[in-house]
N, C-alpha and C positions, 0 to 999 in steps of 0.2 A: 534379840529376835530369835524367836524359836526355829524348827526347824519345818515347823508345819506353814508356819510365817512365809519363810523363803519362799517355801512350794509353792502357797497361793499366791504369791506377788511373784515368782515367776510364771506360772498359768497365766496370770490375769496380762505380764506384761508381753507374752509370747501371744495371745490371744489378739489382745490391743495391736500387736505390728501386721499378724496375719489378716485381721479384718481393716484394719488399716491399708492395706493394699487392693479391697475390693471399693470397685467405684461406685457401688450402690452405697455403702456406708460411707464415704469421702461427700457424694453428692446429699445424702441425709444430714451429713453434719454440718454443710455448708465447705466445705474447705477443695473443693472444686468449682467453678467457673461453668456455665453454659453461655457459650458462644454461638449466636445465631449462625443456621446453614448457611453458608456462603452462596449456595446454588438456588433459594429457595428463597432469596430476598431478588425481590422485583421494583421497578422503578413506576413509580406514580406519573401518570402522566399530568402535566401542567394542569389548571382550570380554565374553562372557556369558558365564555359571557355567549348566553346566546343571542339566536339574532332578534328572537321577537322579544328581548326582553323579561317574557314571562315564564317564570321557574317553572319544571316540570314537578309536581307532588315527586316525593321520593318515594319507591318502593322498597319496602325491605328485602334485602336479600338476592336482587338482581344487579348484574355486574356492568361497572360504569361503563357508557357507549364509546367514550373515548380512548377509551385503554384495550389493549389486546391482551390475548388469556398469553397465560405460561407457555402452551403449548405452541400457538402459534409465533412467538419470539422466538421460541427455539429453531423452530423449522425456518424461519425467517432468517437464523445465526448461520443456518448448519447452509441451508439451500441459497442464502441472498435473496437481499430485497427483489420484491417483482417491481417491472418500472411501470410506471404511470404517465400514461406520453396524454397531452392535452389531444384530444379532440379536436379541438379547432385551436387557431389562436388569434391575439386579437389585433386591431386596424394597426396597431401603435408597434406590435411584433413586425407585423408584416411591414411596415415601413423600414424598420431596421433592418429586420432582414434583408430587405432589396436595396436600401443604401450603401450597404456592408459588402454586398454580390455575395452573400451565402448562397442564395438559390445557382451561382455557377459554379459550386464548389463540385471538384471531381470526386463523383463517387467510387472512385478505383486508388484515390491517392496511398492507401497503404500498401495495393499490389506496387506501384512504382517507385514508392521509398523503400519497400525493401527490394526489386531489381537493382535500385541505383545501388543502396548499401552493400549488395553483393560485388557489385562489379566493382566498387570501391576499394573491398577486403583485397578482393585479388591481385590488382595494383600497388597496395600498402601494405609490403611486405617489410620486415624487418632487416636492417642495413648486413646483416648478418648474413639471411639467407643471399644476399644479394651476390655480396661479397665472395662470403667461399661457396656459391650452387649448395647450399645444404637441402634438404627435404627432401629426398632421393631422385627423384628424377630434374631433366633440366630442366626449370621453370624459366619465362622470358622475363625482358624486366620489366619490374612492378613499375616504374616511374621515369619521366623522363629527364633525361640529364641538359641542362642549358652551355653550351658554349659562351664561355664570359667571354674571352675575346673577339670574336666574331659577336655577342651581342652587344657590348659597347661602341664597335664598328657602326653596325647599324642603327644605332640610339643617335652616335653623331653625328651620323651620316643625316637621320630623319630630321633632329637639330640644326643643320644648314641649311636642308631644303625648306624649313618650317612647318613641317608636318606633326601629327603626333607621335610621340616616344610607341604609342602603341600600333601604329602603323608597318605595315610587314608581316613577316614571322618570324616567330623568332626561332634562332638556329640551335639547333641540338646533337648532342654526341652519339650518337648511335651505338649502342653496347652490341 
């Protein structure tokens, strides 16, 4: 090989890596991949049988009544579903409902489960703080302690008279 040889085969082969690394000629020559947008594929909604049977002519070019556009999906993602409370409901709800006593359900139960859950925490403190007063000032105690001997006393005691074991109160140590 000559020397003018070289030159043009290394031109052509410095040329071939340089263009080689553009993605327009990678995607011309096939040796790149298009991967549909991830964001921009949407889901088909099912097919529905109507009610009267009879098909509507299709139009061209107008967007199926059962599917929602792009844009409202998004706002749909980003804001949440709006809820759709029925109207009315019917003989057969309303029977279960009132068999069930829904309609006496307290409409404040979460303000009092979390009263209760409060006044619970502060009770059920860890054996720790208990033990050595840790948390910097005095806390009272979280729980109350049973006197076993004095409650087997009175278990036996309720035992002879024939009463129940839960009968009394039961005696406690006072911290």
């Amino acid at each position: 090989m000559t020397k003018t040889h070289l030159l043009v085969l290394g031109f052509l082969s410095g040329s071939a890596l340089l263009l080689g690394g553009c993605s327009n000629v990678k995607n011309s020559l096939g040796l790149e991949k298009d991967a549909p947008d991830e964001f921009a594929v949407i889901k088909r909604a099912p097919l529905e049988i109507p009610e009267r049977l009879i098909l509507p002519t299709p139009e061209p070019g107008t967007p199926r009544p059962q599917e929602t556009g792009a844009l409202a999906q998004a706002e749909q993602a980003v804001f949440g579903a709006e809820k759709k409370v029925a109207d009315s409901t019917s003989s057969a709800e309303d029977a279960l409902l009132q068999k069930t006593g829904a309609n006496l359900a307290n409409p404040s139960i979460r303000a009092t489960v979390n009263r209760e859950t409060s006044e619970m925490d502060e009770r059920n403190k860890p054996v720790v703080q208990k033990l050595l007063k840790l948390g910097g000032e005095k806390q009272d105690a979280s729980a109350t302690v049973v006197d076993a001997k004095k409650e087997y006393e009175r278990i036996q005691k309720n035992k002879q008279e024939g009463k129940s074991i839960t009968d009394g109160e039961t005696p406690v140590i006072e911290e």
